[in-house]
N, C-alpha and C positions, 0 to 999 in steps of 0.2 A: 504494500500500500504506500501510495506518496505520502510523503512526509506534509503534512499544514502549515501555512506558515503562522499561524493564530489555534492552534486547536482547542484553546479554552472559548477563545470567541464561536468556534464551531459548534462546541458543545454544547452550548450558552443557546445556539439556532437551533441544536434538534431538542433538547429541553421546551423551546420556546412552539418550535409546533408540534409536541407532545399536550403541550397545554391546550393552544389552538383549537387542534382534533377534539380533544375533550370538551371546549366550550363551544365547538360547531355541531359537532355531528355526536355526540353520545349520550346526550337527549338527560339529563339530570330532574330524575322527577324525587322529593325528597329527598333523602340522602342513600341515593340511590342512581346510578345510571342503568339507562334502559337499555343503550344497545354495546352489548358484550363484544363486536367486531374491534368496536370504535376503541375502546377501552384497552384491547390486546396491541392495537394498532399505538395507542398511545403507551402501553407499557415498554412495547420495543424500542421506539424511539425515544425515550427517558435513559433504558437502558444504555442505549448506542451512545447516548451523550456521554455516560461516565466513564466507559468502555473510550471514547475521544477522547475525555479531558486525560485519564490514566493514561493513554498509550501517549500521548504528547508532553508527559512527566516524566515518563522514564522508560528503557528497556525492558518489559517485562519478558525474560526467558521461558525459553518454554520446556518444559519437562521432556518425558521419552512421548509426546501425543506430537501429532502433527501440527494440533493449533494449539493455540495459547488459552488454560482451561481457567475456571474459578480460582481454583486452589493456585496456579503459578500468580494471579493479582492477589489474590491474599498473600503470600509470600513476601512480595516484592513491596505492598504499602506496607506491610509489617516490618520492613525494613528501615523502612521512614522513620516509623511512627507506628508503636505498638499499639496504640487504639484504634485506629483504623480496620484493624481486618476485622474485627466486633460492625460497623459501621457499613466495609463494605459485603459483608456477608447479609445483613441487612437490607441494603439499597437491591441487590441480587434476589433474595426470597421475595421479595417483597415486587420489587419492577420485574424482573426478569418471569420470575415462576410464578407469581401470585396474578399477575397484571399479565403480564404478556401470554403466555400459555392459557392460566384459570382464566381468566375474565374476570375478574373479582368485582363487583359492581355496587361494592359498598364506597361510600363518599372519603369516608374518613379514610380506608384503607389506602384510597388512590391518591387524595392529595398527601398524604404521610408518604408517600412513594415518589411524589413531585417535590417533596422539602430532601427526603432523602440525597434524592439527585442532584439537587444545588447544594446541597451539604460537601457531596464531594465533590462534583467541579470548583464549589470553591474550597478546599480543603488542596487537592490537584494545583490549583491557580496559584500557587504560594511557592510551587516546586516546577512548577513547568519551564523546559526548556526552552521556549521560542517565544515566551508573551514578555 
């Protein structure tokens, strides 16, 4: 993948129409959204944000897998900064498996998953190599 020349600012964009999609199209009736596509749609791209701000912070090495797994960015922010892997382990169940997979269509789950997300891009932004 090319390297960005802003990836916290990048992050910052797919964060931003994570949120977007959620107040366009995923229909929040109570504290609840109604449509479970929109909500998946938006978990992934919350995800990919953090997955951007981390990949343009640092090298994360990749184990004996082909790609670069949960456990090798737990490893590498714990390396930082031991409170983090509690944090990004977190932002992962929570956007990645709860949101993006589940649908989870509860209100509080999904914005707690949107605070997640800018939790570590900006936690990342303090360490990134090219902002």
């Amino acid at each position: 993948m090319a390297e960005l020349k802003n990836p916290i600012k990048e992050a910052e964009r797919y964060l931003q129409n994570a949120k977007q999609i959620l107040s366009e199209k995923a229909g929040k009736e109570g504290n609840y959204y109604s449509d479970k596509k929109y909500v998946k749609l938006a978990g992934h791209a919350a995800w990919s944000a953090v997955l951007v701000a981390l990949d343009g912070t640092f090298d994360v090495k990749k184990s004996k897998r082909s790609r670069v797994s949960i456990d090798d960015y737990i490893n590498a922010v714990g390396k930082i900064d031991k409170k983090m892997p509690r944090y990004l382990s977190n932002a992962y169940d929570t956007l990645h498996l709860s949101l993006g997979y589940d649908g989870n269509l509860n209100y509080g789950v999904v914005q707690g998953g949107m605070k997640e997300a800018q939790y570590m891009i900006n936690w990342a932004a303090k360490f990134c190599k090219s902002s």
